[in-house]
C-alpha positions in Angstrom: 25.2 -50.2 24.3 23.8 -52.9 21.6 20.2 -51.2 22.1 21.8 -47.6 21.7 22.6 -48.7 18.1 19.9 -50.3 17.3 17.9 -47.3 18.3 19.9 -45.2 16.4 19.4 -47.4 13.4 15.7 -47.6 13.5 15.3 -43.6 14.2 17.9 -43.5 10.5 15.8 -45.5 8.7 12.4 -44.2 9.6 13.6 -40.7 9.2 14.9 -40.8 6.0 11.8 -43.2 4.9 10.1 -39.9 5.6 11.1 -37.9 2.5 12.3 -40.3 0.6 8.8 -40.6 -1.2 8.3 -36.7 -1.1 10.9 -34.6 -2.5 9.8 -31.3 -1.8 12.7 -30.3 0.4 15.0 -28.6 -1.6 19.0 -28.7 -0.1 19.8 -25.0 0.5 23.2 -25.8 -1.1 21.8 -26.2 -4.5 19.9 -22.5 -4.7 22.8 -21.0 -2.2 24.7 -19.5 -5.5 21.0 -18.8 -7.1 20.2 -16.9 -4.0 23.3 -14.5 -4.5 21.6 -13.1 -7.9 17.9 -13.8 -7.5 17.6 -13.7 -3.9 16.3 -16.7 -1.9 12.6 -16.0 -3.1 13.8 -14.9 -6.3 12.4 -11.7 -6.2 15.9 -9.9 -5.8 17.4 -8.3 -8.9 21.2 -6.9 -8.1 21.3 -5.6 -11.6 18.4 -4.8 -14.3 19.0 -7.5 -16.1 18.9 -10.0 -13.6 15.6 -11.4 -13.8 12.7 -12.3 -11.1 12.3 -15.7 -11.1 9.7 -16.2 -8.0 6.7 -18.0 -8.5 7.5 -18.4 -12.1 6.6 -21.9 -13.7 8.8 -24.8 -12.8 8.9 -26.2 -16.5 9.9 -22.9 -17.9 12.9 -22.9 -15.5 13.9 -26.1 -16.1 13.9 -25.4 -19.9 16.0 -22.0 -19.1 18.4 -23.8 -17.1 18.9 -26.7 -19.3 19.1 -24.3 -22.7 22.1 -22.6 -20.6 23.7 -25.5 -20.2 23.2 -26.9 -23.9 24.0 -23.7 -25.2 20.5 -22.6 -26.6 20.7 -19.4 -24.5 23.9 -17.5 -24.1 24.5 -15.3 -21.1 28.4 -15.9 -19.7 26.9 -15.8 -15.6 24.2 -18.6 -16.3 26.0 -20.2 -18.9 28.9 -21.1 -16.2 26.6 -21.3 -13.3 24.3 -23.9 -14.8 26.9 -26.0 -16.5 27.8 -28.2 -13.5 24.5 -28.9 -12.2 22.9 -32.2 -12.3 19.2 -32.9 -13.6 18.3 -33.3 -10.0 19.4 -30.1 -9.2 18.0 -28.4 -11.5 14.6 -30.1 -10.9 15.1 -28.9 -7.4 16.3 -25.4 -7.8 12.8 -25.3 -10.2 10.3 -26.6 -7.5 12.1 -24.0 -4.9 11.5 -21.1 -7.4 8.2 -22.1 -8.5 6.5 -22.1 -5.1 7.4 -19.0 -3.9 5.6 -16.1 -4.0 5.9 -13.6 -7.6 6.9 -10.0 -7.2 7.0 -9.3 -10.8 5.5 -6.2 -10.6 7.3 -2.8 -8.8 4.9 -1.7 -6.1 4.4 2.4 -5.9 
């Protein structure tokens, strides 16, 4: 029974040793809500001014997220989504966006 948790222990530790120096795992719960709007690439737009934010730089959408929080930009959706997230989060929610794959263009 002793072993069993020491087992457990070791398989805790060297798991999360794993990622701990490589933080390219986004949580799904932080671009869940983005996902609703942008779509989990973000290449969905539910209206026309909902922008495409795939593959777009990550610095550019950590300065748009952070200017919707300070106030800089004013759109009442963004402004109210972004206000509660943390630097972290939106340092993650910008490497998820800025890897995937840009659909800017509408194909014919």
């Amino acid at each position: 029974m002793k072993l069993n948790y020491i087992s457990i222990t070791f398989l805790f530790l060297l798991f999360s040793s794993f990622n701990h120096a490589e933080q390219d795992i986004v949580p799904v719960q932080v671009t869940q809500v983005c996902a609703s709007c942008h779509g989990e690439n973000g290449n969905m737009s539910i209206t026309p001014d909902t922008p495409k934010i795939g593959g777009q730089k990550m610095d550019y959408i950590v300065y748009a997220l952070k200017s919707y929080q300070n106030g800089k930009r004013n759109h009442a959706i963004m402004s109210a989504m972004s206000a509660a997230l943390s630097k972290s989060d939106i340092i993650n929610i910008a490497k998820h966006y800025s890897k995937q794959p840009s659909e800017i263009f509408t194909k014919y």
